[in-house]
C-alpha positions as CSV (number, residue, x, y, z in Angstrom):
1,X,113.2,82.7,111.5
2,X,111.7,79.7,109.4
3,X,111.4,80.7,105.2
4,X,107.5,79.8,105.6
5,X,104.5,81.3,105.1
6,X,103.1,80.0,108.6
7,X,101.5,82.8,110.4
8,X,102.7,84.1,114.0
9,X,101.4,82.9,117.1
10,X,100.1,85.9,118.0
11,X,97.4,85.0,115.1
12,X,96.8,81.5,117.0
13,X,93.7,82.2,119.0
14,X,93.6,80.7,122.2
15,X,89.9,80.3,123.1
16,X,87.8,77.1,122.7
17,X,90.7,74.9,122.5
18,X,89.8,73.0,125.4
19,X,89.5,69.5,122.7
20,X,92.5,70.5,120.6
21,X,95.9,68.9,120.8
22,X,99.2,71.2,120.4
23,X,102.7,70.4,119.6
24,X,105.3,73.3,120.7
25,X,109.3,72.8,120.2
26,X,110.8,73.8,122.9
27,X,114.3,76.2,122.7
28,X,112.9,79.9,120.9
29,X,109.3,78.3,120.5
30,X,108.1,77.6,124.7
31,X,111.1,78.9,125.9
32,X,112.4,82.4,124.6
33,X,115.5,82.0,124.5
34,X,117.0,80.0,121.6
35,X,119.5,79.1,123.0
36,X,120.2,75.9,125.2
37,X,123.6,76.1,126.5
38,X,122.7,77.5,129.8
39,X,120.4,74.2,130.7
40,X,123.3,72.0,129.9
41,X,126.0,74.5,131.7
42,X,123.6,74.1,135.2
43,X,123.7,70.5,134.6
44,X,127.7,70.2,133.9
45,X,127.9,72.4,137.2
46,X,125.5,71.2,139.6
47,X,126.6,67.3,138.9
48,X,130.1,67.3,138.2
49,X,130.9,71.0,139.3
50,X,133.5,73.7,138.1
51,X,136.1,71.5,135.5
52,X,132.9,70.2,133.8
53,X,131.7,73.3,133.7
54,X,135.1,74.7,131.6
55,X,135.1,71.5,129.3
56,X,131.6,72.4,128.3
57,X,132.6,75.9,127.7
58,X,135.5,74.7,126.0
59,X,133.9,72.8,123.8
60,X,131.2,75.4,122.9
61,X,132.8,77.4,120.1
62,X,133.1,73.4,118.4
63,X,129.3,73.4,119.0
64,X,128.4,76.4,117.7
65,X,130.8,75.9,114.3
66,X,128.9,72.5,113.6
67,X,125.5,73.9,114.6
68,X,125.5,76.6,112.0
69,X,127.9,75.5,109.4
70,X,127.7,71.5,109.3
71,X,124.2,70.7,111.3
72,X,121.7,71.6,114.3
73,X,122.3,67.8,115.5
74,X,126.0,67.6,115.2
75,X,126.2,70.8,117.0
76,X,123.8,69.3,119.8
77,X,125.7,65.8,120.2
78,X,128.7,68.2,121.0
79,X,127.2,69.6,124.2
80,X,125.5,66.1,124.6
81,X,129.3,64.6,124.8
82,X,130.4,67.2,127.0
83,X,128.2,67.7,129.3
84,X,126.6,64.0,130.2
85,X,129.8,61.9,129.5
86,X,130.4,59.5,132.6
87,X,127.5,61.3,134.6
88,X,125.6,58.9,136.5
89,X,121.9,59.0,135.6
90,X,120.3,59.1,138.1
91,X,122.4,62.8,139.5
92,X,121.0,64.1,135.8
93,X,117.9,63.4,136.9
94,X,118.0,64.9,140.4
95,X,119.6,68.2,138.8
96,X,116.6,67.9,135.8
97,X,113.5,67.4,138.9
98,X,115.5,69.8,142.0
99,X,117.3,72.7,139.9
100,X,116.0,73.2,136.3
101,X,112.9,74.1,136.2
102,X,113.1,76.9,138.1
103,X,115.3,78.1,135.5
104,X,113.3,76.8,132.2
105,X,110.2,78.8,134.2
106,X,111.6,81.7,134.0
107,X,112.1,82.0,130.3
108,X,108.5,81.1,129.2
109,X,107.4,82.4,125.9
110,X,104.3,84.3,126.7
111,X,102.6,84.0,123.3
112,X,103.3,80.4,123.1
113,X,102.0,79.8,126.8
114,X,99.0,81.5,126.0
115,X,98.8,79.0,123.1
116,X,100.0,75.8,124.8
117,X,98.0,76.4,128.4
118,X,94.7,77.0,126.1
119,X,94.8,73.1,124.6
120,X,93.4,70.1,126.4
121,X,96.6,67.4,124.9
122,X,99.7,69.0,125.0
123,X,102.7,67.7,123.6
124,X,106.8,69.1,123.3
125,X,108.8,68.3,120.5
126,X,111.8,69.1,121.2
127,X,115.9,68.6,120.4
128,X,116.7,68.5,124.3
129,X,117.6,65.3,125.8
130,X,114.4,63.7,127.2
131,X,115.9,63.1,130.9
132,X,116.7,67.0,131.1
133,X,113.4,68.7,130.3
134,X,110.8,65.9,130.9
135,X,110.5,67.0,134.7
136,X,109.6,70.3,133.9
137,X,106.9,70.3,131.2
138,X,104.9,67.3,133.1
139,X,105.1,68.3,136.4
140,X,105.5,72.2,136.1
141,X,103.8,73.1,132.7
142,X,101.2,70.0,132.4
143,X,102.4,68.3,129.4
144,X,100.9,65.2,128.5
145,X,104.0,64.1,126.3
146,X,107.2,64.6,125.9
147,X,109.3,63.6,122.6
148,X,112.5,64.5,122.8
149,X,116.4,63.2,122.2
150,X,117.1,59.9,124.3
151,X,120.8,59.9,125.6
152,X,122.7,56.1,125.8
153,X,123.7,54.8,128.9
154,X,126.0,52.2,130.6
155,X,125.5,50.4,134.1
156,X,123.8,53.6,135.1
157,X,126.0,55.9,133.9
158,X,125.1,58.2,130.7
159,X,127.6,57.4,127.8
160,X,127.9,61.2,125.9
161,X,126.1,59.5,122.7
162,X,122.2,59.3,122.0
163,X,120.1,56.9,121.2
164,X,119.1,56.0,117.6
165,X,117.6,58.1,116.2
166,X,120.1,60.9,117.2
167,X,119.2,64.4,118.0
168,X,115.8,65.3,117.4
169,X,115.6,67.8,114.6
170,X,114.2,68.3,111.3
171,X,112.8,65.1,109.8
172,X,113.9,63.1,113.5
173,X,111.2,65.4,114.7
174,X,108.4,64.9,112.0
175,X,109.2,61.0,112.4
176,X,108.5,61.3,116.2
177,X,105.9,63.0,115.8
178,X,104.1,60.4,113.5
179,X,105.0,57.5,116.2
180,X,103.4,59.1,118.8
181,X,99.8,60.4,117.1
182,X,99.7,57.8,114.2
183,X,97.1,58.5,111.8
184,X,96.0,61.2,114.2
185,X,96.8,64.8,113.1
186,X,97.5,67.1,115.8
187,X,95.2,70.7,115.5
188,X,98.1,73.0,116.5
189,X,101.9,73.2,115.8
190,X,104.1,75.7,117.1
191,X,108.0,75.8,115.7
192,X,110.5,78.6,115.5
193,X,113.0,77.8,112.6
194,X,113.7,76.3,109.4
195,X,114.2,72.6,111.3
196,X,110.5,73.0,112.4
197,X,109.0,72.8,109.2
198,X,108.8,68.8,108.7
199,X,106.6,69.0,111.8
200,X,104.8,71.5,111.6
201,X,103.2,70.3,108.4
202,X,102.0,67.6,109.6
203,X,99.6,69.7,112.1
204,X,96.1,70.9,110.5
205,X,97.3,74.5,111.6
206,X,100.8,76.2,112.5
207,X,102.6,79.3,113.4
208,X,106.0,80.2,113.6
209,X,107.3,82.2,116.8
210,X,109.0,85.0,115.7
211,X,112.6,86.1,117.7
212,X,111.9,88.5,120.0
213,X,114.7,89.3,122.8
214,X,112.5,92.5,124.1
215,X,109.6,90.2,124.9
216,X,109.1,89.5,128.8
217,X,108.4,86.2,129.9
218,X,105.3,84.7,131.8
219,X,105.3,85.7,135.2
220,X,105.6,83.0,138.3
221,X,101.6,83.7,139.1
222,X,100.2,82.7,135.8
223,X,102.2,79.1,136.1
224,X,99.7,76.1,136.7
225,X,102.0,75.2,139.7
226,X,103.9,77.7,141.5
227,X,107.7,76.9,142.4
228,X,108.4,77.2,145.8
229,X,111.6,74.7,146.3
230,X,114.3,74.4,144.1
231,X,118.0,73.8,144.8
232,X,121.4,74.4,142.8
233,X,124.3,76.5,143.4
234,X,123.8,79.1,140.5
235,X,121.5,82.5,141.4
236,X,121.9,83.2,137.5
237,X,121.3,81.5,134.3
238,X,124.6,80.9,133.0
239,X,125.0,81.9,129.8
240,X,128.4,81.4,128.2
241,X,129.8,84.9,129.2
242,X,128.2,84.0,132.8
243,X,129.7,80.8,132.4
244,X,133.4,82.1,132.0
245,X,132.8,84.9,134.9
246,X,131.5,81.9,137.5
247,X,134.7,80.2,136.6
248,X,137.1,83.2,137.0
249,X,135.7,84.1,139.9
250,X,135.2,81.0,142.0
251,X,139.2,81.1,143.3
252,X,139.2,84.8,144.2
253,X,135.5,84.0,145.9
254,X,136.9,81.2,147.9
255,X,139.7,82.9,149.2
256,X,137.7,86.4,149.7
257,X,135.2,83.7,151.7
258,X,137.5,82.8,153.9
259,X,138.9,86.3,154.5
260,X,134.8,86.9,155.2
261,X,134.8,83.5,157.6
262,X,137.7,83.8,159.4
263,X,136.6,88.0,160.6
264,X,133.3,86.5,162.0
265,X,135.1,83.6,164.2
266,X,138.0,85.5,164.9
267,X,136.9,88.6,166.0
268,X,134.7,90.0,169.1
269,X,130.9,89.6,167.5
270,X,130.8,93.7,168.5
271,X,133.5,94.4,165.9
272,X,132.1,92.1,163.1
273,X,129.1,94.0,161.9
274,X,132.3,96.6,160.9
275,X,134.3,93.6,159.6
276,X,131.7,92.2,156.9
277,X,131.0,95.9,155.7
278,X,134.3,96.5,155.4
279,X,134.5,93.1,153.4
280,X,132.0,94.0,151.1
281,X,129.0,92.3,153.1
282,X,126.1,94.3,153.4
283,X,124.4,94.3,156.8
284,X,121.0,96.4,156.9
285,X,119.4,96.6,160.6
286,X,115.8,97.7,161.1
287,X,113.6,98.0,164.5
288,X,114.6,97.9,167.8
289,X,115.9,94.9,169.6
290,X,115.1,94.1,173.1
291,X,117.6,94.7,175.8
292,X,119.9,92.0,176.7
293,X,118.0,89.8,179.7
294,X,119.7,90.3,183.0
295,X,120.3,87.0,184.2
296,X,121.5,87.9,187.7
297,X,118.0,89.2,188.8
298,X,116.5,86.3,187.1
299,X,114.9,87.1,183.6
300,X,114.4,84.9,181.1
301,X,116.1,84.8,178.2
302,X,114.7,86.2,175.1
303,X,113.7,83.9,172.7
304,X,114.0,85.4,168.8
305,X,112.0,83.8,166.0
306,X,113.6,84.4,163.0
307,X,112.4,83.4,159.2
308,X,114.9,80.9,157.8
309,X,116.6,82.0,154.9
310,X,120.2,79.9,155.2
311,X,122.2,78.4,158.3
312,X,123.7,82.2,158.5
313,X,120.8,83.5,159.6
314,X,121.8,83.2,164.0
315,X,124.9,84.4,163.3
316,X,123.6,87.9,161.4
317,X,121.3,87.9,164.1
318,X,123.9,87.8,166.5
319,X,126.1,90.5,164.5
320,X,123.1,93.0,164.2
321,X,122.9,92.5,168.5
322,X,126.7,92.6,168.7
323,X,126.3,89.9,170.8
324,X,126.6,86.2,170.1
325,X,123.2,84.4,170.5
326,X,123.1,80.6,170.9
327,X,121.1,78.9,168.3
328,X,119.4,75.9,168.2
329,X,118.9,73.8,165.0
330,X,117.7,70.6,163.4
331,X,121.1,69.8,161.9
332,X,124.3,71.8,160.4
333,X,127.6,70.0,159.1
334,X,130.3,69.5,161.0
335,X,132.4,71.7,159.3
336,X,129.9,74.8,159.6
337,X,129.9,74.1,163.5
338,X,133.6,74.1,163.4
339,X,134.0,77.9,161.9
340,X,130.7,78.5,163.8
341,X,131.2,81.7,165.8
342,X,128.5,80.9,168.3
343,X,127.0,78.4,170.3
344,X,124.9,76.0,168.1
345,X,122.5,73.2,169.9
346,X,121.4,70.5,168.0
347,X,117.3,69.3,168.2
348,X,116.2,65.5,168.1
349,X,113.1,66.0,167.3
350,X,112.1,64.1,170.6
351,X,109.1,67.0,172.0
352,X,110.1,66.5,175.9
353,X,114.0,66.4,175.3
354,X,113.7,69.2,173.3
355,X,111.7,71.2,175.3
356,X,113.5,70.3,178.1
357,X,117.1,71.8,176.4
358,X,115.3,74.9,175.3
359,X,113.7,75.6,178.7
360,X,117.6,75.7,179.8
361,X,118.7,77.5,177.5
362,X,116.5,79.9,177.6
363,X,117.5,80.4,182.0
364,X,120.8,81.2,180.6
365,X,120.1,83.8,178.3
366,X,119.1,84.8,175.1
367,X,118.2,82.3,172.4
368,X,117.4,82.4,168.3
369,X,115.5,79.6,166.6
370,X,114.0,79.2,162.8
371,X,110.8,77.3,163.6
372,X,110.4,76.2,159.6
373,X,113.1,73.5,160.4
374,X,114.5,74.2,156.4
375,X,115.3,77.1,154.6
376,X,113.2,78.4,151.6
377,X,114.8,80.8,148.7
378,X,111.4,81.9,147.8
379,X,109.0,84.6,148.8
380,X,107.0,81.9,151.2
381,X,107.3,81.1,154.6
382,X,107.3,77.7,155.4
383,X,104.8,76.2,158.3
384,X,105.8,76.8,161.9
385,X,106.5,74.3,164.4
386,X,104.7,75.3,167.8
387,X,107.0,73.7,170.0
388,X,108.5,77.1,170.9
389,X,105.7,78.8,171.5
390,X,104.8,76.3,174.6
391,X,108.1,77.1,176.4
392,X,108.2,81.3,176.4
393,X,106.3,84.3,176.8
394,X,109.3,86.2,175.5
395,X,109.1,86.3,172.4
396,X,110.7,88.9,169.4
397,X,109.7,88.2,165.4
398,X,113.0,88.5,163.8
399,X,111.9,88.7,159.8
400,X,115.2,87.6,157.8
401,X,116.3,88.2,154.4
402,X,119.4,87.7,152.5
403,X,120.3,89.0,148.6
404,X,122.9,86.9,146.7
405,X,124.4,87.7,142.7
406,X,126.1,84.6,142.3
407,X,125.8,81.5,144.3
408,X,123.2,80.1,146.9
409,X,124.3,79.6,150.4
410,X,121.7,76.5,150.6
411,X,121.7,73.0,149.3
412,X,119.2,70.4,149.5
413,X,121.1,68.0,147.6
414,X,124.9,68.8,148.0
415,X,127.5,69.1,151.3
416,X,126.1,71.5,153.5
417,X,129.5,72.4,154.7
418,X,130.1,74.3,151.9
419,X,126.5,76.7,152.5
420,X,128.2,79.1,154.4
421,X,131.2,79.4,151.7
422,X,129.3,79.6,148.7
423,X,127.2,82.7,150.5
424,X,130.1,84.2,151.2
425,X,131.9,83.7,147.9
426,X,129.3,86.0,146.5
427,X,130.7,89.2,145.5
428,X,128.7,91.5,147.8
429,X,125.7,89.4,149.8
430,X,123.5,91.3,151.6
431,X,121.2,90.4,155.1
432,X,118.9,91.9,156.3
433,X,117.7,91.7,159.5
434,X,114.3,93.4,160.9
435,X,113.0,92.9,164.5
436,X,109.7,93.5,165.1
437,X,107.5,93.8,167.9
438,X,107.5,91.5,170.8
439,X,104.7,89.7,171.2
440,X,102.4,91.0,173.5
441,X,101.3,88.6,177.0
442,X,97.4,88.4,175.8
443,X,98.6,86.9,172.3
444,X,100.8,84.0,174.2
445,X,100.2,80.5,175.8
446,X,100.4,81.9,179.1
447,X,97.0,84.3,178.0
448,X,95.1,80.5,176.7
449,X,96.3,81.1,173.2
450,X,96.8,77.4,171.9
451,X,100.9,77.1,170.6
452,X,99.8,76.8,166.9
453,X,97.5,79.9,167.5
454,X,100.6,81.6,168.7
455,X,103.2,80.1,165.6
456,X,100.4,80.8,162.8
457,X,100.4,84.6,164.3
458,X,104.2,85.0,164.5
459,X,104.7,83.4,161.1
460,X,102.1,85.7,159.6
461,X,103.7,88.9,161.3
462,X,106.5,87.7,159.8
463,X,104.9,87.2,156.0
464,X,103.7,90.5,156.2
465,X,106.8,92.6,156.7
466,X,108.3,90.9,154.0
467,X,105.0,90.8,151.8
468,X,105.8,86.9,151.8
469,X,103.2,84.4,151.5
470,X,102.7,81.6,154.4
471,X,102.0,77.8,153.3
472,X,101.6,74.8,155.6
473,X,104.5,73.2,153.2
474,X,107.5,71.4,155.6
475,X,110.7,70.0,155.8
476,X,109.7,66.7,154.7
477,X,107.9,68.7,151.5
478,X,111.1,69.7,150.7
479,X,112.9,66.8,150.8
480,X,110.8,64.9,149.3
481,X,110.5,67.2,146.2
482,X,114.3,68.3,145.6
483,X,115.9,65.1,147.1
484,X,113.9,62.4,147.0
485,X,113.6,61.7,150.8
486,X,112.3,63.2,154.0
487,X,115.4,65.2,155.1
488,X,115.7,63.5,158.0
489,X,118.9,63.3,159.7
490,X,120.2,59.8,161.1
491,X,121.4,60.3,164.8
492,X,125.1,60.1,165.6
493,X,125.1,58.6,168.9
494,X,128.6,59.2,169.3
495,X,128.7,62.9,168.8
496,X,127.5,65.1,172.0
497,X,124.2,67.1,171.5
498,X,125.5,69.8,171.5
499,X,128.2,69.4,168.9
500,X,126.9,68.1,166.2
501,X,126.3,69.9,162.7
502,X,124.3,69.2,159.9
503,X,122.1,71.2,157.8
């Protein structure tokens, strides 16, 4: 804590600031944690995966000598050098828009929000390299500026070194601080340490954030914009002990994947429900599926709509039937339909050739499909397509949901081959797999119900047994916001349609 006499933030009032400008540092001031390892770890993993992920760790005991026995900055340029060294710019930024901030988010300072969301000009000061944690505080938090450490590049590429002049901290930060405002003297400044001070006393007011570890942060509903897409590998917040465990573990997770892989594709689907427990998987089945469709005195095929959660979810399906149930998707790699252990059909997203395979699929039997096109991590559903709805009256609500410690079996940005692996590599996932009711005849197209009337009601049947929330966000608006395009796949012309793989 800073030697000052500046009061605490919880002394800062927070009404009538609407006119008032703020200045907040960032790491133990907006953030609780002070700490910024973690941010840099996600980056070194996500970009250049699990060796840049040991160099940084490797090089963190040199960072933490310099930070507290020589300086804050040369401690900083340490993790600077190790982390960003070589990295193209433009995968920083990807990892800084798609996967940090739903990490930043959940470490929010709720005395210093309070503070912060209260001012009409809001502006971070902050140590962090610019390109990391600019993302975040404009288009999650609503900051109007961002001053913060500016890393060198070459021919796209970021060098390891900053920009002149250096890491921002201590006098860096007052000198910022008077660039930006000029004669202008911001009304509120908000700092944490000793470093602080310069620029804090150039505000007309300012309080120091005291360290508190107890406190809880800001809960996801009291953000200005909630987080409903975000991508990454890591479930947790690696912290250097985190840090060393993900490393450790990812060799024994690999192999104990494809221990977990090769029971689902080797072995009759009856016997693999008994397989993943045995293998550490958790499989939890509630309500009561519909009887297999008995093709030989003609009955339709059942058709289950299930909540999309990863590109597992037809296959836990088919293990809580202990039958294998064709699935038909958008895209999946080629590698995931290899090791696939049932039948997987591949949509164009051309309305009559689709319907067309479905309608024969359906004649043959049983059928699963994830009308949301994408999966989503968070408690939302995604919007429905209706296209299913126009095709059956046989129709079961299969509500999906999956539990992971370590790793995320989704990417928007990486190789999808490697979704079913990384879910797997978790030390003991968990699905679960709920059917509910079929849908009655008077609440189907056949009764005059209109297909969206029909995919609005499934997908809300759905959000309510999961206590989910349903948005009209799609494919495309996920794409678009973790990847920077519209997710669409380009057709292979010389693959067959039913043997392609993808997402």
């Amino acid at each position: 804590m800073a030697k000052t006499t500046f009061p605490t933030v919880d002394k800062c009032r927070s009404i009538g600031q609407e006119q008032h400008a703020v200045v907040a540092d960032m790491d133990g001031t907006l953030l609780r944690g002070r700490s910024s390892f973690p941010y840099f770890a996600l980056v070194a993993f996500e970009v250049s995966g699990i060796l840049r992920l040991l160099f940084l760790l490797l090089a963190t005991p040199l960072a933490g000598l310099l930070y507290y026995f020589v300086s804050e900055s040369a401690g900083i340029q340490v993790l600077v050098f190790a982390t960003f060294a070589g990295m193209k710019v433009s995968d920083i930024e990807s990892v800084a828009r798609a996967v940090l901030p739903k990490f930043y988010s959940s470490d929010l300072h709720p005395e210093t929000w309070r503070v912060f969301s209260a001012c009409g000009k809001r502006c971070v000061l902050t140590a962090n390299p610019t390109i990391m944690v600019e993302a975040f505080l404009k288009d999650v938090l609503g900051a109007d500026l961002v001053l913060g450490t500016k890393i060198a590049t070459y021919k796209g590429r970021a060098t390891g070194l900053v920009c002149k002049p250096g890491i921002l901290v201590g006098k860096n930060k007052a000198d910022a601080l008077e660039k930006a405002f000029g004669e202008t003297q911001p009304d509120i400044g908000l700092g944490d340490r000793d470093t602080d001070t310069p620029f804090m006393s150039l505000c007309k007011e300012s309080f120091i954030v005291p360290p508190q570890p107890e406190v809880k942060p800001v809960t996801m509903d009291k953000l200005p914009k909630p987080i409903i897409f975000h991508d990454g590998r890591l479930v947790q917040k690696p912290t250097p002990l985190i840090a060393l465990l993900t490393i450790l573990w990812i060799p024994i997770g690999f192999l104990l994947a494809c221990l977990r892989i090769a029971a689902g594709v080797l072995l009759p689907m009856p016997l693999v429900y008994y397989a993943f427990v045995a293998l550490g998987v958790r499989v939890t089945i509630k309500g009561t599926p519909p009887p297999q469709a008995k093709k030989s005195i003609g009955q339709s095929g059942v058709l289950f709509v299930c909540s999309h959660r990863t590109l597992l979810d037809p296959i836990f399906l088919s293990t809580a039937l202990g039958r294998a149930i064709p699935a038909v998707t958008y895209s999946v790699s080629r590698l995931s339909e290899i090791i696939s252990p049932i039948k997987t059909v591949r949509l164009n997203r051309d309305r009559a050739k689709d319907a067309s395979m479905i309608k024969k699929l359906l004649e043959e039997g049983d059928l699963a499909i994830c009308p949301e096109g994408t999966t989503c991590r968070e408690p939302f559903l995604l919007r429905f397509s209706a296209l299913f709805a126009e095709l059956t009256d046989q129709l079961v609500p299969v509500a999906m949901v999956n539990r992971m410690s370590m790793f995320h079996g989704t990417t928007a940005r990486g190789w999808k081959g490697m979704d079913p692996f990384y879910f797997f590599m978790n030390p003991s996932p968990a699905y679960e797999v709920t059917f509910l009711n079929k849908l009655p005849l008077e609440l189907t197209c056949s009764a005059g119900k209109s297909s969206y009337e029909v995919a609005n009601y499934i997908q809300r049947d759905i959000a309510a047994t999961l206590s989910y929330e349903c948005t009209s966000f799609t494919r495309k608006d996920k794409y678009r916001a973790l990847a920077g395009n519209d997710g669409t796949v380009v057709e292979k012309p010389l693959l067959q349609a039913n043997k392609v793989m993808g997402c």
